[in-house]
PDB file with SEQRES, HELIX, SHEET and CRYST1 records, atoms N, CA, C and O in Angstrom:
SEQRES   1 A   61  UNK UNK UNK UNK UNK UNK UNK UNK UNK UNK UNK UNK UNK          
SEQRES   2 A   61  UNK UNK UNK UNK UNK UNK UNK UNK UNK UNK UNK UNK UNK          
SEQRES   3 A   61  UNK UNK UNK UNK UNK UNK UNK UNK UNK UNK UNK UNK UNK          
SEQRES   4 A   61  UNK UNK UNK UNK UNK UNK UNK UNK UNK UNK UNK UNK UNK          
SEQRES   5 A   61  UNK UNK UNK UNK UNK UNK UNK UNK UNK                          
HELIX    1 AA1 UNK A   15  UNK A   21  1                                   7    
HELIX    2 AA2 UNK A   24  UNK A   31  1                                   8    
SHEET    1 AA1 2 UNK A   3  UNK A   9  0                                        
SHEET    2 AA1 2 UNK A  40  UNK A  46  1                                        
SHEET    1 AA2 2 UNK A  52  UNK A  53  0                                        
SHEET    2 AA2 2 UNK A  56  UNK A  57 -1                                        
CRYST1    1.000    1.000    1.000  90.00  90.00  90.00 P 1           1          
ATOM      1  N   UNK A   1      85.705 -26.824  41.244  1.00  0.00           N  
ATOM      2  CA  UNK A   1      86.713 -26.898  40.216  1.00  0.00           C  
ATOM      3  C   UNK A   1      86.281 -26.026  39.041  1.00  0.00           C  
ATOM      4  O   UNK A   1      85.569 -26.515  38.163  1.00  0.00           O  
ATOM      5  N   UNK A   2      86.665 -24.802  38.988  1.00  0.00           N  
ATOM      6  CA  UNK A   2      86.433 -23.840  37.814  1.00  0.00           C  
ATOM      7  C   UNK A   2      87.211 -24.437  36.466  1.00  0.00           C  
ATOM      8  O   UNK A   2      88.395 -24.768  36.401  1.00  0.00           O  
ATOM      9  N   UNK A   3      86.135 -24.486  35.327  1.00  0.00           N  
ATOM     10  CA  UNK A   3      86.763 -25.003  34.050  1.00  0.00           C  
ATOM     11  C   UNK A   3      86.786 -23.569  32.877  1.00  0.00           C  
ATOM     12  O   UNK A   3      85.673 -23.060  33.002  1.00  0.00           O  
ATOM     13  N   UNK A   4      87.348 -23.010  32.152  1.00  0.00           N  
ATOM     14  CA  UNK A   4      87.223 -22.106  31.717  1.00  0.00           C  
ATOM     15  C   UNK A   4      87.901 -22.869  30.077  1.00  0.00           C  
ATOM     16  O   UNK A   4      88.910 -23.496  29.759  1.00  0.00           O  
ATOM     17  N   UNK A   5      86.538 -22.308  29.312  1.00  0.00           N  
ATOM     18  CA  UNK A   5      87.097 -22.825  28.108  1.00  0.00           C  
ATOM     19  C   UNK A   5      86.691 -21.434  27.054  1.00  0.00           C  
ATOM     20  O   UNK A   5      85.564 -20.967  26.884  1.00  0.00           O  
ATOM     21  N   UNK A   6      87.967 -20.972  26.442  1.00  0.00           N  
ATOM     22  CA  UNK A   6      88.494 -20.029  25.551  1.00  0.00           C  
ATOM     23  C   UNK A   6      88.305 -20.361  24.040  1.00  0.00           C  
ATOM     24  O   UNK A   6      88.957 -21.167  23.377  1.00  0.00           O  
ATOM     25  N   UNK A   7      87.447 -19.701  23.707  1.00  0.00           N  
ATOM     26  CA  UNK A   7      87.858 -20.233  21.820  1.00  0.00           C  
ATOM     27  C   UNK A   7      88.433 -18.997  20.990  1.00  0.00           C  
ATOM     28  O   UNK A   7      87.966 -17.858  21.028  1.00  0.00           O  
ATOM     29  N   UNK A   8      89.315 -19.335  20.379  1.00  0.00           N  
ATOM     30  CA  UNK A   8      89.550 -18.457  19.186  1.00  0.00           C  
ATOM     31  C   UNK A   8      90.172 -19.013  18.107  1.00  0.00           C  
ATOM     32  O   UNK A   8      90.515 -20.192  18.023  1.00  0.00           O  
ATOM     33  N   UNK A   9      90.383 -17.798  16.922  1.00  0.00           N  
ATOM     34  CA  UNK A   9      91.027 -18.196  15.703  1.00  0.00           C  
ATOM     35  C   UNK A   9      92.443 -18.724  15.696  1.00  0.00           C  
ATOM     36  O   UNK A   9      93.278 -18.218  16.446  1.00  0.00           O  
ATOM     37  N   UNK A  10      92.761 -19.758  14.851  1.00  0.00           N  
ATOM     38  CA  UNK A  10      94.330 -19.870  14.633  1.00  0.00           C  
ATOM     39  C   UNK A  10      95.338 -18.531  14.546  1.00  0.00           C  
ATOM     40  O   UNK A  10      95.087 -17.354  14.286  1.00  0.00           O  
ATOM     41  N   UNK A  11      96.347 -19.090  14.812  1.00  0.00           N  
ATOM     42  CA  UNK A  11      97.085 -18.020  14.497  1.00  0.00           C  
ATOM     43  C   UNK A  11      97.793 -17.890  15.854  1.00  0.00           C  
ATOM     44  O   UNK A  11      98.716 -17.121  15.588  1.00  0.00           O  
ATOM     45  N   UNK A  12      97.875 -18.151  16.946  1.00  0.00           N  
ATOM     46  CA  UNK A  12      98.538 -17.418  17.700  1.00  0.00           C  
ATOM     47  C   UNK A  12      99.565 -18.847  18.409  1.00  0.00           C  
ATOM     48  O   UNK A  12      99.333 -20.055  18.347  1.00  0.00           O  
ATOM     49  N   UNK A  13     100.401 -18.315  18.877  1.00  0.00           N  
ATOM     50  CA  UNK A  13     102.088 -18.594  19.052  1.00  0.00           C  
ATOM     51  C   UNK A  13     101.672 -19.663  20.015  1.00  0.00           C  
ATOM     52  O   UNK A  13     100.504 -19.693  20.404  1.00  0.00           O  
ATOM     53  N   UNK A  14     102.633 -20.624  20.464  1.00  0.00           N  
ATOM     54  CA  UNK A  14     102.684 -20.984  22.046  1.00  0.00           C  
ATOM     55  C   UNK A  14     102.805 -20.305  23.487  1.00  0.00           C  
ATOM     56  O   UNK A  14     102.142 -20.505  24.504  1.00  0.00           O  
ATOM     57  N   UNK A  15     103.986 -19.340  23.211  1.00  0.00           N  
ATOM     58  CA  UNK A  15     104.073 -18.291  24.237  1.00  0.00           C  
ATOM     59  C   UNK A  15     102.649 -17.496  24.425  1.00  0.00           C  
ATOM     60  O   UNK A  15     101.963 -17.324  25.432  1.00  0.00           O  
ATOM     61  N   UNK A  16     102.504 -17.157  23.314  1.00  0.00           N  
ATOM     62  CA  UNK A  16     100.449 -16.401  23.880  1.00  0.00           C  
ATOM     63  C   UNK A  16     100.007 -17.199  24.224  1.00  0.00           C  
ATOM     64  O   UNK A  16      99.259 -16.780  25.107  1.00  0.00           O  
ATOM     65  N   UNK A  17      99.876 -18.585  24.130  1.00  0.00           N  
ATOM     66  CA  UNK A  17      98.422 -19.506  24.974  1.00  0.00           C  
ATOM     67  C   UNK A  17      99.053 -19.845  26.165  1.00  0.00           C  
ATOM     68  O   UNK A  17      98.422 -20.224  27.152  1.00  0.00           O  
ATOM     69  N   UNK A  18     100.615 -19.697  26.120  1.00  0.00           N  
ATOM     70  CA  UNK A  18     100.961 -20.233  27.948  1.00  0.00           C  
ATOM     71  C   UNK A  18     100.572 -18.627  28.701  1.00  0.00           C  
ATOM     72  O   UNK A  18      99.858 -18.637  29.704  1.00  0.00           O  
ATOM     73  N   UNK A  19     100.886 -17.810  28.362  1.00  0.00           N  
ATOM     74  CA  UNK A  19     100.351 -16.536  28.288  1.00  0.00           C  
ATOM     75  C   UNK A  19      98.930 -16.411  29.226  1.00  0.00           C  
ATOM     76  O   UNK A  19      98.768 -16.015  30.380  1.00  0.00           O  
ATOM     77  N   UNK A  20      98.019 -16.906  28.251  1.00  0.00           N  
ATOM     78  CA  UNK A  20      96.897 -16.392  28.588  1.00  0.00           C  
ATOM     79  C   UNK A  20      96.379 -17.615  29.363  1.00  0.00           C  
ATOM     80  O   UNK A  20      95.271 -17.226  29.732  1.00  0.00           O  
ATOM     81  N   UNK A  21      96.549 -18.968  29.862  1.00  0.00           N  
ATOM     82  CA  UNK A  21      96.315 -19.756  30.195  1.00  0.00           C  
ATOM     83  C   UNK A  21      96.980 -19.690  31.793  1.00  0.00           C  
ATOM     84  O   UNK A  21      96.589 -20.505  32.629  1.00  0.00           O  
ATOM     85  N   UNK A  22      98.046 -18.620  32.151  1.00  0.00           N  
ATOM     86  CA  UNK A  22      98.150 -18.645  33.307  1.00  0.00           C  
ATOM     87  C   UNK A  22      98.044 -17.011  33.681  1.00  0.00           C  
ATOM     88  O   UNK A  22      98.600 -16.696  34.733  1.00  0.00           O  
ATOM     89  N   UNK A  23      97.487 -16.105  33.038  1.00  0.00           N  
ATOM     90  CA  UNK A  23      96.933 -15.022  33.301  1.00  0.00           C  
ATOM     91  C   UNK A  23      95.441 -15.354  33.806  1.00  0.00           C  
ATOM     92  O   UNK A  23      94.915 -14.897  34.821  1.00  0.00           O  
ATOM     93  N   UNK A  24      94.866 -16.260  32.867  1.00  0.00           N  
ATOM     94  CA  UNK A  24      93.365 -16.669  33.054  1.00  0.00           C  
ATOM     95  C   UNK A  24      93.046 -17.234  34.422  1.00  0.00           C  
ATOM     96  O   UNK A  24      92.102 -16.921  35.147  1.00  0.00           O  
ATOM     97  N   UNK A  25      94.325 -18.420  34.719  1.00  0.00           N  
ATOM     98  CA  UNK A  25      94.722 -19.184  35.666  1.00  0.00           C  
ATOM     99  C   UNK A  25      93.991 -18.196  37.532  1.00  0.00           C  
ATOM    100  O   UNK A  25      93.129 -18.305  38.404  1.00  0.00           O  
ATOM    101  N   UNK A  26      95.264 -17.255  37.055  1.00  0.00           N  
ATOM    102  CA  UNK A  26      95.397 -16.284  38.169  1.00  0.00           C  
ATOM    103  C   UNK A  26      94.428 -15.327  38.538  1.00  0.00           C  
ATOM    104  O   UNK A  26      94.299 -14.876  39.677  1.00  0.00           O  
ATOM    105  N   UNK A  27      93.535 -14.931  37.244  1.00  0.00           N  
ATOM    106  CA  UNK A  27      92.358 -14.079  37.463  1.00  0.00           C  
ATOM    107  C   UNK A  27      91.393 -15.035  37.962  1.00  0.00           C  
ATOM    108  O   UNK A  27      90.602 -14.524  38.754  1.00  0.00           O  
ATOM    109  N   UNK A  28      91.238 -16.114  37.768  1.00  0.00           N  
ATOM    110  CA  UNK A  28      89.889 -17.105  38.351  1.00  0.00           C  
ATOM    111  C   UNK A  28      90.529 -17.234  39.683  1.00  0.00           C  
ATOM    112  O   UNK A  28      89.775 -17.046  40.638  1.00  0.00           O  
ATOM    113  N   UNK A  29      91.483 -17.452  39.883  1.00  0.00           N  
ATOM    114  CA  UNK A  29      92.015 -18.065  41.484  1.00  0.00           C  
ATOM    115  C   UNK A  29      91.777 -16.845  42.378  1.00  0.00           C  
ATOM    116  O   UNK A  29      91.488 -16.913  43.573  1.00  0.00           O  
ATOM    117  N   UNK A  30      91.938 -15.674  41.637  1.00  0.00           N  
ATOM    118  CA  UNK A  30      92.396 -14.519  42.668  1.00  0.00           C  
ATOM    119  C   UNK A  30      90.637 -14.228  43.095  1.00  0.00           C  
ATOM    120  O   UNK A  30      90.220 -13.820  44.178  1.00  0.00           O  
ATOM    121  N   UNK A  31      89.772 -14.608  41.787  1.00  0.00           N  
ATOM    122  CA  UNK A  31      88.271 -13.605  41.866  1.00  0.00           C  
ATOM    123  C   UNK A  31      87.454 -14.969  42.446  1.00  0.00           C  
ATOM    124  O   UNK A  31      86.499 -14.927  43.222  1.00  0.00           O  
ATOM    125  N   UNK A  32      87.911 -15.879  42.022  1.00  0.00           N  
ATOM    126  CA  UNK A  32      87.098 -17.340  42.923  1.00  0.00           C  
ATOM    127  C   UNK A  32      87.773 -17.906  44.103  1.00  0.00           C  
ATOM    128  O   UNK A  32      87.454 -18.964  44.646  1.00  0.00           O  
ATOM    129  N   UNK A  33      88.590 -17.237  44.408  1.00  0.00           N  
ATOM    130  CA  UNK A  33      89.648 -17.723  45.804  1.00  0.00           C  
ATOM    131  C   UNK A  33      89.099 -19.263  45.507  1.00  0.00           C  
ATOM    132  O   UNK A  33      88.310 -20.021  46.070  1.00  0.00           O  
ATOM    133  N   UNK A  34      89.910 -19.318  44.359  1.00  0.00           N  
ATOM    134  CA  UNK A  34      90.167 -20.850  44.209  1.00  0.00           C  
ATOM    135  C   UNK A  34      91.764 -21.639  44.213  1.00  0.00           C  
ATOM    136  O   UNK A  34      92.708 -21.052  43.684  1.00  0.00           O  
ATOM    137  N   UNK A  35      91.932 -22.850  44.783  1.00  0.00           N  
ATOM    138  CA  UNK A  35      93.559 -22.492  44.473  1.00  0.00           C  
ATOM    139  C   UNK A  35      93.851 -22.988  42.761  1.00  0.00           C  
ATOM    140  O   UNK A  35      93.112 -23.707  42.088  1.00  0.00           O  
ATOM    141  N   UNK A  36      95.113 -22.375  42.349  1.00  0.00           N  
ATOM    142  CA  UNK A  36      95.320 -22.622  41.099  1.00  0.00           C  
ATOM    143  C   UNK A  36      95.360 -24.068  40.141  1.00  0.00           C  
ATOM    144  O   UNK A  36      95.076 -24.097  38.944  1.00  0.00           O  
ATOM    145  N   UNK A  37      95.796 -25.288  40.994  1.00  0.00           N  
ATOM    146  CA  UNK A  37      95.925 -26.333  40.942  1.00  0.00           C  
ATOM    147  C   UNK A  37      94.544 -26.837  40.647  1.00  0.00           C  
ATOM    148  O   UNK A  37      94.529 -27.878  39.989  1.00  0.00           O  
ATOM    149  N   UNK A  38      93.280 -26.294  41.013  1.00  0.00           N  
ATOM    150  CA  UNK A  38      92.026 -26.401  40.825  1.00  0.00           C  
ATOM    151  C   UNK A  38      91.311 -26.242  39.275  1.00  0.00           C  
ATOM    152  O   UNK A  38      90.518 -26.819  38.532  1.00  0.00           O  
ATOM    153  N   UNK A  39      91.950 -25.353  39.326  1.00  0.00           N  
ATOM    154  CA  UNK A  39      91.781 -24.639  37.899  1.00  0.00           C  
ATOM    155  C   UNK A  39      91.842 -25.414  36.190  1.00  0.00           C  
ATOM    156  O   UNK A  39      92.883 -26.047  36.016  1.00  0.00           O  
ATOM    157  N   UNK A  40      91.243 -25.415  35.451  1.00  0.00           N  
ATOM    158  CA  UNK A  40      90.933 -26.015  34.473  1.00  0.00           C  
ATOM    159  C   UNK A  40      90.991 -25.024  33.101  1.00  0.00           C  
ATOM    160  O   UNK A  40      90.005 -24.308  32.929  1.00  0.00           O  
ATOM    161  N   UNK A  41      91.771 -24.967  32.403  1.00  0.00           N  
ATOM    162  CA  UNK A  41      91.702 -23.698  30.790  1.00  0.00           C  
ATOM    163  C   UNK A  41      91.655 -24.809  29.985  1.00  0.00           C  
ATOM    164  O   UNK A  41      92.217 -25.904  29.992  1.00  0.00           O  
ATOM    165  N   UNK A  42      90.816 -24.241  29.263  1.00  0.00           N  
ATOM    166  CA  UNK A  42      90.907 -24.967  28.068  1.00  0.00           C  
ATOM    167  C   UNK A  42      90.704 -24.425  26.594  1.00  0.00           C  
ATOM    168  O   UNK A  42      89.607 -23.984  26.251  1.00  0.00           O  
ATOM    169  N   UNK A  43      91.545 -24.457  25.922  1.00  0.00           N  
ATOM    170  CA  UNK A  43      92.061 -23.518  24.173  1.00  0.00           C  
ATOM    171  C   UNK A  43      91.117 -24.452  23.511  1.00  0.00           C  
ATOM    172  O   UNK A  43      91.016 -25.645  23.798  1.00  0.00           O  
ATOM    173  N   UNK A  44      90.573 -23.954  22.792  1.00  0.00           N  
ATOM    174  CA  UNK A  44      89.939 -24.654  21.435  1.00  0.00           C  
ATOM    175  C   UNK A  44      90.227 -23.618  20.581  1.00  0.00           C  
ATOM    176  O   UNK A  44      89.752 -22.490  20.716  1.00  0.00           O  
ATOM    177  N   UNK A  45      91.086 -23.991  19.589  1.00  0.00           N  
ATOM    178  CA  UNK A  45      91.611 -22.992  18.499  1.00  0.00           C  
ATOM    179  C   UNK A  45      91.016 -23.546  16.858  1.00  0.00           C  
ATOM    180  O   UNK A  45      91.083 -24.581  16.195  1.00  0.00           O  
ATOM    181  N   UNK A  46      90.421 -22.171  16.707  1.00  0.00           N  
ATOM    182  CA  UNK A  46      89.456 -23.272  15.387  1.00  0.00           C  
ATOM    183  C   UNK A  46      89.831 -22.441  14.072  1.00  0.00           C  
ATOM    184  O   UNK A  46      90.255 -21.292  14.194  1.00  0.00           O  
ATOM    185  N   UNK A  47      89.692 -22.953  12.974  1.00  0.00           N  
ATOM    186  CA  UNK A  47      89.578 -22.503  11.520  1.00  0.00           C  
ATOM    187  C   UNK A  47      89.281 -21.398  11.347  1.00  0.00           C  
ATOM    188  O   UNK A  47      88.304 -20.889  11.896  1.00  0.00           O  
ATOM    189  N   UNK A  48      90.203 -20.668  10.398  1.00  0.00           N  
ATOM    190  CA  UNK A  48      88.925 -19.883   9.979  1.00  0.00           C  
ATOM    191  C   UNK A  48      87.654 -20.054   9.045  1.00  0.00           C  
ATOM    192  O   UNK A  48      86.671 -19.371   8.757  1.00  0.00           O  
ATOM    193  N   UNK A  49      88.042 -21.017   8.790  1.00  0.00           N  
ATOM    194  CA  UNK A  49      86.915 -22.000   7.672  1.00  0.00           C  
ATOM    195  C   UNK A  49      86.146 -22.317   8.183  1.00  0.00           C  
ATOM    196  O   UNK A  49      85.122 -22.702   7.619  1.00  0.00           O  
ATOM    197  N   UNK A  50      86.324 -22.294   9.785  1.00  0.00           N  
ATOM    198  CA  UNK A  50      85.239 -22.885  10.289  1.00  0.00           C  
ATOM    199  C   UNK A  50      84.305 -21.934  11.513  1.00  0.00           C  
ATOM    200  O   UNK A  50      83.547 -22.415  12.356  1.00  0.00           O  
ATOM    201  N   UNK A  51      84.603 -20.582  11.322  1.00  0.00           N  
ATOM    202  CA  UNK A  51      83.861 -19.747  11.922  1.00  0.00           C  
ATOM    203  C   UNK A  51      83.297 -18.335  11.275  1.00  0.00           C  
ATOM    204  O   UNK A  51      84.193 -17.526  11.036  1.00  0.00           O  
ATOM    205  N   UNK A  52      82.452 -18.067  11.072  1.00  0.00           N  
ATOM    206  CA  UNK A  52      81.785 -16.935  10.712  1.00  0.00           C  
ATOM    207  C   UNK A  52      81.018 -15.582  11.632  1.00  0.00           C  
ATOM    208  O   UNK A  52      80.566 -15.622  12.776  1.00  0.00           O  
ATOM    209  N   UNK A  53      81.079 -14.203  10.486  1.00  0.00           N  
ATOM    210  CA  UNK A  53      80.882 -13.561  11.242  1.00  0.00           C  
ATOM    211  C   UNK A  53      79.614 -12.707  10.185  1.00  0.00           C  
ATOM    212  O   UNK A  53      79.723 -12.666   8.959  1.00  0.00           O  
ATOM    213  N   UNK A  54      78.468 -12.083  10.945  1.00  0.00           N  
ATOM    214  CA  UNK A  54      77.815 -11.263   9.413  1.00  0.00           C  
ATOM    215  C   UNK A  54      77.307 -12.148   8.267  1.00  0.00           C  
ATOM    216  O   UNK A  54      77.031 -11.557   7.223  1.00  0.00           O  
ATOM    217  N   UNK A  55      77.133 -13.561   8.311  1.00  0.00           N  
ATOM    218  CA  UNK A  55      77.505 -14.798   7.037  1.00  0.00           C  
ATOM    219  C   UNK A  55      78.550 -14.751   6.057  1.00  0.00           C  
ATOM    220  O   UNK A  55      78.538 -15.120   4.883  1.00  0.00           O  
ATOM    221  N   UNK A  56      79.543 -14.182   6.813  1.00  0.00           N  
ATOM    222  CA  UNK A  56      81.043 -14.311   6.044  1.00  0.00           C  
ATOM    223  C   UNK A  56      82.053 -14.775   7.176  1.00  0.00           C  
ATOM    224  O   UNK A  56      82.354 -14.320   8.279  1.00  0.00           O  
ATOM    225  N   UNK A  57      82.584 -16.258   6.171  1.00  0.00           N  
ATOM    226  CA  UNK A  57      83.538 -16.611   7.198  1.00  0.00           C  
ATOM    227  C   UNK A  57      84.770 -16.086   7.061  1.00  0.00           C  
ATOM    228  O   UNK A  57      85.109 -15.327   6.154  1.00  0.00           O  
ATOM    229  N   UNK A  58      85.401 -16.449   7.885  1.00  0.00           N  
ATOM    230  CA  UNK A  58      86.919 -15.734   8.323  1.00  0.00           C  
ATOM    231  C   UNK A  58      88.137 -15.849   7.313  1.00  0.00           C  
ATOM    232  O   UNK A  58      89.001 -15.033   6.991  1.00  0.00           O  
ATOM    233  N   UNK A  59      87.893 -17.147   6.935  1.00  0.00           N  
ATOM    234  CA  UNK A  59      88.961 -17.502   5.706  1.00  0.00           C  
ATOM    235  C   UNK A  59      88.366 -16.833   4.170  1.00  0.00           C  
ATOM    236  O   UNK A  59      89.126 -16.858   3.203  1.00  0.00           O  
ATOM    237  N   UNK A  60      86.861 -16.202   4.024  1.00  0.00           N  
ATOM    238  CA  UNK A  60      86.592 -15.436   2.862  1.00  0.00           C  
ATOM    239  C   UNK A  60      87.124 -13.900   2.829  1.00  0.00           C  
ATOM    240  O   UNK A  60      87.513 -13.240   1.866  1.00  0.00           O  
ATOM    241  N   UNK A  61      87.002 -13.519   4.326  1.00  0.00           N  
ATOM    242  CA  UNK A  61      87.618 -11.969   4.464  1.00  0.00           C  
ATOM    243  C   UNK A  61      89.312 -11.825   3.624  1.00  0.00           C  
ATOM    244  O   UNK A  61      89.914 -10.752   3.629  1.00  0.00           O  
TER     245      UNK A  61                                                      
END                                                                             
């Protein structure tokens, strides 16, 4: 059972995470000849308050 967990910044739509959640879907099934139903995505969409880059976080840029 492949689990694939994605993080990024806020900001992006519903249509992009159904998007990329069954693009992701299809690239693990096709490269793990796994079937899709198997498959596990998981979004963690975080702050920018709460991630940094350089010791500057995202919400200071």
């Amino acid at each position: 059972m492949p689990i694939v967990t994605i993080k990024f910044l806020e900001g992006r739509n519903d249509d992009q995470k159904r998007a990329l959640v069954k693009e992701v879907t299809d690239a693990v099934s096709i490269n793990l000849n796994a079937p899709k139903e198997n498959i596990h995505v998981i979004l963690e969409e975080m702050k920018k308050t709460d991630y940094g880059v350089a010791g500057i976080r995202k919400s200071d840029l």
